[in-house]
PDB file of N, CA, C, O and CB in Angstrom:
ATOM      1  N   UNK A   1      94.814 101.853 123.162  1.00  0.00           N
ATOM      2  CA  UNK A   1      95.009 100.445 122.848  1.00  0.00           C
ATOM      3  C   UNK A   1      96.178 100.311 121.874  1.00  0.00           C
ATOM      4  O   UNK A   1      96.392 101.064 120.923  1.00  0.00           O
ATOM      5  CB  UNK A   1      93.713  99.821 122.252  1.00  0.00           C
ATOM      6  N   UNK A   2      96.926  99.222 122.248  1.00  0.00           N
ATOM      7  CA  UNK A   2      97.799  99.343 121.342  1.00  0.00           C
ATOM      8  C   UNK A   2      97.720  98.353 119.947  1.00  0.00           C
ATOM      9  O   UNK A   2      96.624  97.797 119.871  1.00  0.00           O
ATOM     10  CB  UNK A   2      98.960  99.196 122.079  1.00  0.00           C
ATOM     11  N   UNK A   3      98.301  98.144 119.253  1.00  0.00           N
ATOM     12  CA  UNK A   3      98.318  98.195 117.359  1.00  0.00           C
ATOM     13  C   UNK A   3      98.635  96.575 117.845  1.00  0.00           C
ATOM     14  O   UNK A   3      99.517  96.248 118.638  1.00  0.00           O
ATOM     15  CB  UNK A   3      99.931  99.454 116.045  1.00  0.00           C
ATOM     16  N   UNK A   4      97.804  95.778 117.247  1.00  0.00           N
ATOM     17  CA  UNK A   4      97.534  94.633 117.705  1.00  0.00           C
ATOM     18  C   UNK A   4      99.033  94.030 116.425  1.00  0.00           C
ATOM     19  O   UNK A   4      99.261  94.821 115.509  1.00  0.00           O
ATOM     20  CB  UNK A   4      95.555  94.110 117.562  1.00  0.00           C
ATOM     21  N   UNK A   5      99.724  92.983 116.462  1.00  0.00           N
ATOM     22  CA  UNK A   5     101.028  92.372 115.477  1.00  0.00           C
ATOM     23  C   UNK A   5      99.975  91.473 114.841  1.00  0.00           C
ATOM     24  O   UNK A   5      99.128  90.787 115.413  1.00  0.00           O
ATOM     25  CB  UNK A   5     102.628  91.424 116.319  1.00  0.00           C
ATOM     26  N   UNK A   6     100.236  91.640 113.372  1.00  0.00           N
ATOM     27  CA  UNK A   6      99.571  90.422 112.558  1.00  0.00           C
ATOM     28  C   UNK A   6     100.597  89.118 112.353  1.00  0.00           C
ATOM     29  O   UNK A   6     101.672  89.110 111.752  1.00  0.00           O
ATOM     30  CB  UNK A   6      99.110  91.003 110.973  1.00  0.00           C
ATOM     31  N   UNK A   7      99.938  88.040 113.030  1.00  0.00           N
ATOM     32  CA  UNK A   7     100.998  86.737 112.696  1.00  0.00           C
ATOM     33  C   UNK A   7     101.697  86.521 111.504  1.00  0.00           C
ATOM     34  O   UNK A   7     102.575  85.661 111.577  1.00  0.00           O
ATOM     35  CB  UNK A   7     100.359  85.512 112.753  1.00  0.00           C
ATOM     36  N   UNK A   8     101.543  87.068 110.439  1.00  0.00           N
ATOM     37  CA  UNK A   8     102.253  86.637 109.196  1.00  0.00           C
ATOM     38  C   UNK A   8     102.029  88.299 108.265  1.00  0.00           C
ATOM     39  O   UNK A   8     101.308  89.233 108.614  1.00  0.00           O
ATOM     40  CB  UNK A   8     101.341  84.948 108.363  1.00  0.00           C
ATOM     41  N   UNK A   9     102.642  88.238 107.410  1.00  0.00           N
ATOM     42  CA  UNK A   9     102.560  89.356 106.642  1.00  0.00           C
ATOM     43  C   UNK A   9     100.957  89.298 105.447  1.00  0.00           C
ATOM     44  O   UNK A   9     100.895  88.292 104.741  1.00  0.00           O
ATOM     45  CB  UNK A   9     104.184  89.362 105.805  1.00  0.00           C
ATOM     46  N   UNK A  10     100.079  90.092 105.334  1.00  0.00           N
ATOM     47  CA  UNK A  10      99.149  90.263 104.496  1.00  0.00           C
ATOM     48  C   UNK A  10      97.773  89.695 105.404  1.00  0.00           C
ATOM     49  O   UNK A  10      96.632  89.641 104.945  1.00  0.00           O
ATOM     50  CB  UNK A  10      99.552  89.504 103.085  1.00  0.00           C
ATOM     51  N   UNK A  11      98.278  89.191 107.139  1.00  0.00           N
ATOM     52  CA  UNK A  11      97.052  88.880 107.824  1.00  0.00           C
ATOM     53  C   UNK A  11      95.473  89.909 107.408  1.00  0.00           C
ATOM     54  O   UNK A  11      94.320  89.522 107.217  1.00  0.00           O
ATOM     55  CB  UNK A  11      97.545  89.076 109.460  1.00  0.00           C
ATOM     56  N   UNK A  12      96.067  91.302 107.387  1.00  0.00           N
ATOM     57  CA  UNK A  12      95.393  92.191 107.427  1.00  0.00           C
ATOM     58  C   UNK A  12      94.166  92.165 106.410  1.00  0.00           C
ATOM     59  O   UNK A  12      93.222  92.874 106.759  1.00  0.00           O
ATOM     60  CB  UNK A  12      96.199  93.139 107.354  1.00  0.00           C
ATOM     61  N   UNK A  13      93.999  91.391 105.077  1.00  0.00           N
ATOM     62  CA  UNK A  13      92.973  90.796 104.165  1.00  0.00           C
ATOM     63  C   UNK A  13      92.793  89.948 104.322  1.00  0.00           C
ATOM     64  O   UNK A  13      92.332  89.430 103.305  1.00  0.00           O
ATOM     65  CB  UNK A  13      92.993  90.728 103.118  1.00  0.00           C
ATOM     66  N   UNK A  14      92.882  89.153 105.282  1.00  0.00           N
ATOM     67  CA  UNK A  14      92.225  87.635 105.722  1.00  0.00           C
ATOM     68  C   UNK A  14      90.975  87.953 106.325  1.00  0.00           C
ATOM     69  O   UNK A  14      90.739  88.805 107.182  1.00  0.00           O
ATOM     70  CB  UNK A  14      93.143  86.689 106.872  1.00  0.00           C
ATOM     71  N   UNK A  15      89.814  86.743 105.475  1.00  0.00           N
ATOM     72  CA  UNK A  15      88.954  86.562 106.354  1.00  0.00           C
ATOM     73  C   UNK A  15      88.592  86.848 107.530  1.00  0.00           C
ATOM     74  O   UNK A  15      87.954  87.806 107.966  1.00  0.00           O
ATOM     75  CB  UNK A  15      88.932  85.901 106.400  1.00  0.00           C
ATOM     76  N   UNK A  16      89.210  85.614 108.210  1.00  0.00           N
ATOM     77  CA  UNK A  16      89.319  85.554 109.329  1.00  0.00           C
ATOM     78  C   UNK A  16      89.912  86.870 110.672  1.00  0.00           C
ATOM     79  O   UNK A  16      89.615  86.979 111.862  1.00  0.00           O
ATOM     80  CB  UNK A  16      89.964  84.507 109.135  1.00  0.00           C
ATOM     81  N   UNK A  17      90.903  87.745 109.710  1.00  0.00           N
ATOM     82  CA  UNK A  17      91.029  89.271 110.768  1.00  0.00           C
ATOM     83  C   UNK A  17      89.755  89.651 110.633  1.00  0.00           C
ATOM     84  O   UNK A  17      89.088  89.837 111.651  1.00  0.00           O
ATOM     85  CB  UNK A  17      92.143  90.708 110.280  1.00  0.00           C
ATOM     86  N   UNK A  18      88.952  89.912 108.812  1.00  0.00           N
ATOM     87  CA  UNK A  18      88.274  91.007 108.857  1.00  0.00           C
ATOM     88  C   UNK A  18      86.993  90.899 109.291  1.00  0.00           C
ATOM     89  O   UNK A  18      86.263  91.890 109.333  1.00  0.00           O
ATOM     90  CB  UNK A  18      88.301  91.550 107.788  1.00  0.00           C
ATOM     91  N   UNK A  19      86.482  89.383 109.751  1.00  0.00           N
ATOM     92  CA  UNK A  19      85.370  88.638 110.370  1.00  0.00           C
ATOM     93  C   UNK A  19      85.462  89.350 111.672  1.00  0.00           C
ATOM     94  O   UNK A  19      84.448  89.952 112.024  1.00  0.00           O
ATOM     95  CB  UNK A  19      85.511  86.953 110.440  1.00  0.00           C
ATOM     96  N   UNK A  20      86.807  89.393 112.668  1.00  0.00           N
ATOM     97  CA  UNK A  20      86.742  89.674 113.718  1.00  0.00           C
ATOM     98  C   UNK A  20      86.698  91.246 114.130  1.00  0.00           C
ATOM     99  O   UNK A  20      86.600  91.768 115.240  1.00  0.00           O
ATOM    100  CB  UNK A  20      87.623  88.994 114.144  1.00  0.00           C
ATOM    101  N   UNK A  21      86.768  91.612 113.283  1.00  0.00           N
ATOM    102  CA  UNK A  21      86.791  92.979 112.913  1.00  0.00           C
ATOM    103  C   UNK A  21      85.080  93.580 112.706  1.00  0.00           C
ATOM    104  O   UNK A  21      84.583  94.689 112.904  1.00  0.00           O
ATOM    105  CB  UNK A  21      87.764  93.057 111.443  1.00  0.00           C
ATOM    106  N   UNK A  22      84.526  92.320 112.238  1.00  0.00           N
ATOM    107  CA  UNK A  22      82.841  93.184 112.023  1.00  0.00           C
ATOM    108  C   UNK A  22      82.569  93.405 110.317  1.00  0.00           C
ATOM    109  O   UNK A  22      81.453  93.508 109.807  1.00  0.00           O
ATOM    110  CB  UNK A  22      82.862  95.195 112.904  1.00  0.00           C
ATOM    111  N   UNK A  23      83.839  93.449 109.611  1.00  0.00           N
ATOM    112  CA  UNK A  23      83.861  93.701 108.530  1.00  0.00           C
ATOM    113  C   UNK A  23      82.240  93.679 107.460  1.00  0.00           C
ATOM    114  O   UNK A  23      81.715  94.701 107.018  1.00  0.00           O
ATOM    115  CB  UNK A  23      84.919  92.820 108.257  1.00  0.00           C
ATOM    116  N   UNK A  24      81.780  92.425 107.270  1.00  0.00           N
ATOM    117  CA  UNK A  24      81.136  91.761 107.270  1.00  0.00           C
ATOM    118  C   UNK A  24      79.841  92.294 107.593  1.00  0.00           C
ATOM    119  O   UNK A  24      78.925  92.013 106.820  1.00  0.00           O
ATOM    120  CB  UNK A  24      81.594  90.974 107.796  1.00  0.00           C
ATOM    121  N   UNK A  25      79.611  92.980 108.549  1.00  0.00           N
ATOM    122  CA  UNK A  25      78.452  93.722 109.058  1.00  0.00           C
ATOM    123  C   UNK A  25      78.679  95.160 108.270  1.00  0.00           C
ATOM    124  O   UNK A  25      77.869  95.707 107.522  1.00  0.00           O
ATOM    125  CB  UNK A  25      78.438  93.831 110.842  1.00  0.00           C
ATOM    126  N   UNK A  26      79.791  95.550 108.581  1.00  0.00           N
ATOM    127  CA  UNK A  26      80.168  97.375 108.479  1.00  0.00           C
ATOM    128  C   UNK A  26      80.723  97.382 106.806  1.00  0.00           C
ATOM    129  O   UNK A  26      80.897  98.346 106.060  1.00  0.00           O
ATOM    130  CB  UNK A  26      81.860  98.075 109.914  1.00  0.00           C
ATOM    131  N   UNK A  27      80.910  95.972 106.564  1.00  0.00           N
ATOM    132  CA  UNK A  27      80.816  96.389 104.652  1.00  0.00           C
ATOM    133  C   UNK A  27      80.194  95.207 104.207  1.00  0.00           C
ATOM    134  O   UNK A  27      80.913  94.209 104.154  1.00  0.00           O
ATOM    135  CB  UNK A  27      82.524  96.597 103.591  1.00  0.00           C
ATOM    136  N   UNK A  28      78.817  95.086 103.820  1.00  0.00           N
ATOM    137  CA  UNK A  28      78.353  93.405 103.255  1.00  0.00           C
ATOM    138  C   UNK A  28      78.618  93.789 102.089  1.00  0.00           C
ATOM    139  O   UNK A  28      78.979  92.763 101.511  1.00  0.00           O
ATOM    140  CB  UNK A  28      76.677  92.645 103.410  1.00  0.00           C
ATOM    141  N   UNK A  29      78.664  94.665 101.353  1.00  0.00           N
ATOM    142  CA  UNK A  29      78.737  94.324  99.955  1.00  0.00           C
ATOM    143  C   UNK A  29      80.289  93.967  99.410  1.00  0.00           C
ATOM    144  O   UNK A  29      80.555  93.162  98.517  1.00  0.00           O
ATOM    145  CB  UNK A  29      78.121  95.565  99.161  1.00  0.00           C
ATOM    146  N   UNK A  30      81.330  94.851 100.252  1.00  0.00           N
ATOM    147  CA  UNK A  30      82.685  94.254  99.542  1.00  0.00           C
ATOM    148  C   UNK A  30      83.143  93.306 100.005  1.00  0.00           C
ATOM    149  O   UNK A  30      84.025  92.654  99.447  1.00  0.00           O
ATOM    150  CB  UNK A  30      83.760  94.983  99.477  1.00  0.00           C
ATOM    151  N   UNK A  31      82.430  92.907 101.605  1.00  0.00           N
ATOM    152  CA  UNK A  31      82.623  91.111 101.854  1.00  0.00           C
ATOM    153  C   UNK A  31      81.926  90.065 101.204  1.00  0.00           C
ATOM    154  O   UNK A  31      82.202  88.879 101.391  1.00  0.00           O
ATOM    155  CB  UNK A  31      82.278  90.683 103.193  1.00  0.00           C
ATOM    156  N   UNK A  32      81.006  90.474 100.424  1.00  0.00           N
ATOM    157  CA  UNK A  32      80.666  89.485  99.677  1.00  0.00           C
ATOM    158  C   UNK A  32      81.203  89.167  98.178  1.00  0.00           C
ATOM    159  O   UNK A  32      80.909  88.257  97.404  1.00  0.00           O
ATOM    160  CB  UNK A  32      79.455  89.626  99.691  1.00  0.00           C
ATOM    161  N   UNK A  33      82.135  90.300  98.055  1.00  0.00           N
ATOM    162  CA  UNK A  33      82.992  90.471  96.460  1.00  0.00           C
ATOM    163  C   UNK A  33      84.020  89.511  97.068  1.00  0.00           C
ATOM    164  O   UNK A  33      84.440  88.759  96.189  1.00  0.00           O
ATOM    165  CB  UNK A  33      83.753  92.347  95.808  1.00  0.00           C
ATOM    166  N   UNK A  34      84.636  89.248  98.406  1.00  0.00           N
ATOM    167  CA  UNK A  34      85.804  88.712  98.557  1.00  0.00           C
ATOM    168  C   UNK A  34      85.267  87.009  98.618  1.00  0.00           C
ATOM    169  O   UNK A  34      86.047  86.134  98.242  1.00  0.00           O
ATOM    170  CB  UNK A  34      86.627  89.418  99.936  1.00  0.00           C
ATOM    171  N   UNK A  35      83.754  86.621  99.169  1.00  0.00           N
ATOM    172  CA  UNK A  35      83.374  85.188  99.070  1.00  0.00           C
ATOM    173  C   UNK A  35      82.633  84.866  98.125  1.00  0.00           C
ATOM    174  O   UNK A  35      82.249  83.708  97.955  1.00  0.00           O
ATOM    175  CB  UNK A  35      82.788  84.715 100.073  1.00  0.00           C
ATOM    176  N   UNK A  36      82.215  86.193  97.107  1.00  0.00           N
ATOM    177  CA  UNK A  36      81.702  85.050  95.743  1.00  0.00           C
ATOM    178  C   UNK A  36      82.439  84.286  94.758  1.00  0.00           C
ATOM    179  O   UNK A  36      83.543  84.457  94.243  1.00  0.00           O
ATOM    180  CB  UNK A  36      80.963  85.692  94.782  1.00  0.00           C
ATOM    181  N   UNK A  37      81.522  83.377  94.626  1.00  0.00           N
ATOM    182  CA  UNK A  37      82.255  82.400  93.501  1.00  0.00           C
ATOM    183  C   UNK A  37      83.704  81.437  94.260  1.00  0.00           C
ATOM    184  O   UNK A  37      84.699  80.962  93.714  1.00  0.00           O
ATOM    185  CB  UNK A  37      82.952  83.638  92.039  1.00  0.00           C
ATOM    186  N   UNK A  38      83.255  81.435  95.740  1.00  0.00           N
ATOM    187  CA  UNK A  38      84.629  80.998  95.896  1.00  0.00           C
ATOM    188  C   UNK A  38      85.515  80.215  95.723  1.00  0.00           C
ATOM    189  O   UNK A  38      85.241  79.192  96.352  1.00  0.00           O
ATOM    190  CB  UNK A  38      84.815  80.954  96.480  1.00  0.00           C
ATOM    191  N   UNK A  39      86.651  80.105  95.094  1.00  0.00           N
ATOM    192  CA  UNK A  39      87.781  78.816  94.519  1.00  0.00           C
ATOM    193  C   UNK A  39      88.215  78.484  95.926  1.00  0.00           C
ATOM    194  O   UNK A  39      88.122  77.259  96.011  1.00  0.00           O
ATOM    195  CB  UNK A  39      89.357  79.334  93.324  1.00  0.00           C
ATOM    196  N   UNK A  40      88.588  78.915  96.922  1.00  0.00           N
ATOM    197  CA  UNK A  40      89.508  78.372  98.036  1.00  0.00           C
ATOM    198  C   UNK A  40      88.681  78.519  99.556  1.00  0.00           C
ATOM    199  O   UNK A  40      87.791  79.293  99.910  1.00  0.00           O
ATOM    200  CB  UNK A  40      91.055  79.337  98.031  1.00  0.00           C
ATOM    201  N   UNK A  41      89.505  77.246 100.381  1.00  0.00           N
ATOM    202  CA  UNK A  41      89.095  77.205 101.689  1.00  0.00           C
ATOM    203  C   UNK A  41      90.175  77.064 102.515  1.00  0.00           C
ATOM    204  O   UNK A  41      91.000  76.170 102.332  1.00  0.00           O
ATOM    205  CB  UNK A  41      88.191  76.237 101.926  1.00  0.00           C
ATOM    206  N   UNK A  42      90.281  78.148 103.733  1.00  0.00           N
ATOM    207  CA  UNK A  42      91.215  78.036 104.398  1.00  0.00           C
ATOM    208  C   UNK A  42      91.254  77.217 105.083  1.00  0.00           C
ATOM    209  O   UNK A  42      90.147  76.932 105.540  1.00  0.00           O
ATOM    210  CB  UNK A  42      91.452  78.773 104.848  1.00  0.00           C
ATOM    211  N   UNK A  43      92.385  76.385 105.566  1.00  0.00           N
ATOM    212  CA  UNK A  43      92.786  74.962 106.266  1.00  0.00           C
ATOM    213  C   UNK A  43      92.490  74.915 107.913  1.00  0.00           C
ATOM    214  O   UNK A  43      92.260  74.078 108.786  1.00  0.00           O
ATOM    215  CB  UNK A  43      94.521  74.685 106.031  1.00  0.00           C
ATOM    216  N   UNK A  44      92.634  76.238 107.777  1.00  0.00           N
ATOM    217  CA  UNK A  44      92.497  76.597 109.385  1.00  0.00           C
ATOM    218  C   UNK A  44      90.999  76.868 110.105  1.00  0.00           C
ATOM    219  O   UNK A  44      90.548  76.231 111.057  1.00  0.00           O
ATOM    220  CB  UNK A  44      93.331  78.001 109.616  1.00  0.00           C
ATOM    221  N   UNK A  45      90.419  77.858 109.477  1.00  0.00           N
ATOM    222  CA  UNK A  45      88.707  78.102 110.019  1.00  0.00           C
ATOM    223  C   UNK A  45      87.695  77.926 109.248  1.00  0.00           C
ATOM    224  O   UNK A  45      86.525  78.139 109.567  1.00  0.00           O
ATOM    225  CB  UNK A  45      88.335  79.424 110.425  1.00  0.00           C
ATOM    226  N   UNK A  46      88.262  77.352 107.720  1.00  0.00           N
ATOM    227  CA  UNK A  46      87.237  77.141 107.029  1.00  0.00           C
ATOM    228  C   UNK A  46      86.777  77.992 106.120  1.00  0.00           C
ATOM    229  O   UNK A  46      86.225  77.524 105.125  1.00  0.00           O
ATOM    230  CB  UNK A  46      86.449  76.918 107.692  1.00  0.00           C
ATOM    231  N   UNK A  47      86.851  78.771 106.206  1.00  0.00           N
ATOM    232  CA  UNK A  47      86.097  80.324 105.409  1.00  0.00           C
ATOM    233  C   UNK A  47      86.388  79.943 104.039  1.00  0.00           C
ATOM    234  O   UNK A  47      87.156  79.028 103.743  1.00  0.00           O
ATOM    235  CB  UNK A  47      86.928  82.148 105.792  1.00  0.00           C
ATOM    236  N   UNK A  48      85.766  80.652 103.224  1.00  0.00           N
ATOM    237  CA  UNK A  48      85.781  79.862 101.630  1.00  0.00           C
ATOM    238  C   UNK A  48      85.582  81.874 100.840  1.00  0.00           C
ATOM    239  O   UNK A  48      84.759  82.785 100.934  1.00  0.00           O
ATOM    240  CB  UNK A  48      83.664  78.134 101.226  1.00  0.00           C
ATOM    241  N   UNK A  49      86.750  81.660 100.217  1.00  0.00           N
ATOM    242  CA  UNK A  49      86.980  82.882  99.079  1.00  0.00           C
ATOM    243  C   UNK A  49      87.544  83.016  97.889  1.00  0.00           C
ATOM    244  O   UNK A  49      88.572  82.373  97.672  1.00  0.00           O
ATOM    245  CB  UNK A  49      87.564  83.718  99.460  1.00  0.00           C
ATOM    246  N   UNK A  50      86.995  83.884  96.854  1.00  0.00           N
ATOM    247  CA  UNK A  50      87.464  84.059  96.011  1.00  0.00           C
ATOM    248  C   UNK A  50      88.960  83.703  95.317  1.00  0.00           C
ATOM    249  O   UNK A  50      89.195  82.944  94.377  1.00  0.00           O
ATOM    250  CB  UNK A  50      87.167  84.896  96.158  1.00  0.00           C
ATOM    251  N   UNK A  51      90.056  84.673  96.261  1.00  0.00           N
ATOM    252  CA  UNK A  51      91.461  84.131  95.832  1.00  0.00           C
ATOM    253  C   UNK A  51      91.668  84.205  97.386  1.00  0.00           C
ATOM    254  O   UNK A  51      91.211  84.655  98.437  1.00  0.00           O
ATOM    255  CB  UNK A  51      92.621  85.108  94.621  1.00  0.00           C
ATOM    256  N   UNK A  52      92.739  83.403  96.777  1.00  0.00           N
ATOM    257  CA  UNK A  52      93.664  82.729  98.362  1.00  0.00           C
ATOM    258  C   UNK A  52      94.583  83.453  98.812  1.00  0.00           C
ATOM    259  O   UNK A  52      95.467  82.932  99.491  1.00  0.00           O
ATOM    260  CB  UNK A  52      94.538  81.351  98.268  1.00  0.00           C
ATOM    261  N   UNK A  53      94.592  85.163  98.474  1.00  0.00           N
ATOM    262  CA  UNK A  53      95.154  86.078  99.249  1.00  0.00           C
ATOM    263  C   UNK A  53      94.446  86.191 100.398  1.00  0.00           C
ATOM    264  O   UNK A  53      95.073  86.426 101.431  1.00  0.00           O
ATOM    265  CB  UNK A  53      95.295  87.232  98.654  1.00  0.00           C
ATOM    266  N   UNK A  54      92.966  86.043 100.439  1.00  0.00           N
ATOM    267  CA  UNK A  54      92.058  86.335 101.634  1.00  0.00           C
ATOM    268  C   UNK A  54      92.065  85.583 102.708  1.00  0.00           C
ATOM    269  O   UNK A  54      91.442  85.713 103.762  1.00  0.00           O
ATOM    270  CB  UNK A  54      90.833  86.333 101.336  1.00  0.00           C
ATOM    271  N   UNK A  55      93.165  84.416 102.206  1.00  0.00           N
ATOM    272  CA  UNK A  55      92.868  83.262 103.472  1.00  0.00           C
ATOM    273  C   UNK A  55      94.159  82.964 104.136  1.00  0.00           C
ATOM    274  O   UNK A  55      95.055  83.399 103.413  1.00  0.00           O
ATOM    275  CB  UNK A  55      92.229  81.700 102.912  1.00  0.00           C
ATOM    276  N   UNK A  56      94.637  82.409 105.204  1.00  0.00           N
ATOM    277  CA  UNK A  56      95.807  82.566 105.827  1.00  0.00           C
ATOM    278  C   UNK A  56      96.447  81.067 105.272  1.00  0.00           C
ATOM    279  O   UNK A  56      97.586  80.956 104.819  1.00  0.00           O
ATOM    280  CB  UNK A  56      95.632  82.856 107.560  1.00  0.00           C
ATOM    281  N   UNK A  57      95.461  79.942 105.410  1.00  0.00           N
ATOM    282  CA  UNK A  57      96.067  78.748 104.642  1.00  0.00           C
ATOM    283  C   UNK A  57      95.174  77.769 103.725  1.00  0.00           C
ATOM    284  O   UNK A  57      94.577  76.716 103.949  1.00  0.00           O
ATOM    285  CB  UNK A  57      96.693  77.877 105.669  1.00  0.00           C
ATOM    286  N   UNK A  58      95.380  78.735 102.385  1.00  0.00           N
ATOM    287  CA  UNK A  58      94.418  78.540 101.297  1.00  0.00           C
ATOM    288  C   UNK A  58      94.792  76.934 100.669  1.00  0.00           C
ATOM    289  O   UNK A  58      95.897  76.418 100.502  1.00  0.00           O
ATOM    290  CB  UNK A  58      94.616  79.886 100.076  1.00  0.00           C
ATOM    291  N   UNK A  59      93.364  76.366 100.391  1.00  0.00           N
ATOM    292  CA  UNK A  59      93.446  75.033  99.652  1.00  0.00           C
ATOM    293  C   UNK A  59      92.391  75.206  98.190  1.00  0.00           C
ATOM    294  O   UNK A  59      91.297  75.686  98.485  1.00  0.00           O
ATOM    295  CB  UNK A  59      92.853  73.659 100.833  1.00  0.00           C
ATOM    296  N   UNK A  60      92.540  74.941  96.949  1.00  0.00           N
ATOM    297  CA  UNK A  60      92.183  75.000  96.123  1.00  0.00           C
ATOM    298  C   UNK A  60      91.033  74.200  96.215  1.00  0.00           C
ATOM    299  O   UNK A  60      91.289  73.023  96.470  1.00  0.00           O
ATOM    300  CB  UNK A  60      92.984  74.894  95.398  1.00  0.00           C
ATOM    301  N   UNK A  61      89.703  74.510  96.069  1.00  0.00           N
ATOM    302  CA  UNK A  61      88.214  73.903  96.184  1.00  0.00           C
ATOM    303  C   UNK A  61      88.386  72.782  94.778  1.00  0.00           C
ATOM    304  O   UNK A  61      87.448  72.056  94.448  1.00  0.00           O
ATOM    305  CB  UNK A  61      86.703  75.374  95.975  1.00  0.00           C
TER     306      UNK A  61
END
């Protein structure tokens, strides 16, 4: 399989990759370090995290 292109640079700590990824299942505890307490929601799917490196288009909660 080949090496899938991330749309923008730093996709690779987004939510939203590491959701599709399973992340979430295959690490609950450091996915839940990235959505506690969360300040931001991405514009796009919603997901709500910590800092707005994790999100592709972060809005301040």
């Amino acid at each position: 399989m080949a090496n899938a292109e991330m749309p923008h640079a730093g996709h690779d700590r987004h939510l939203c990759y590491l959701n599709n990824l399973g992340y979430q299942i295959s690490n609950p505890k450091e996915y839940k370090e990235l959505v506690a307490n969360g300040q931001y929601m991405c514009k796009v799917c919603g997901r709500v995290a910590a800092q707005e490196k994790n999100l592709c288009k972060p809005v301040k909660l």
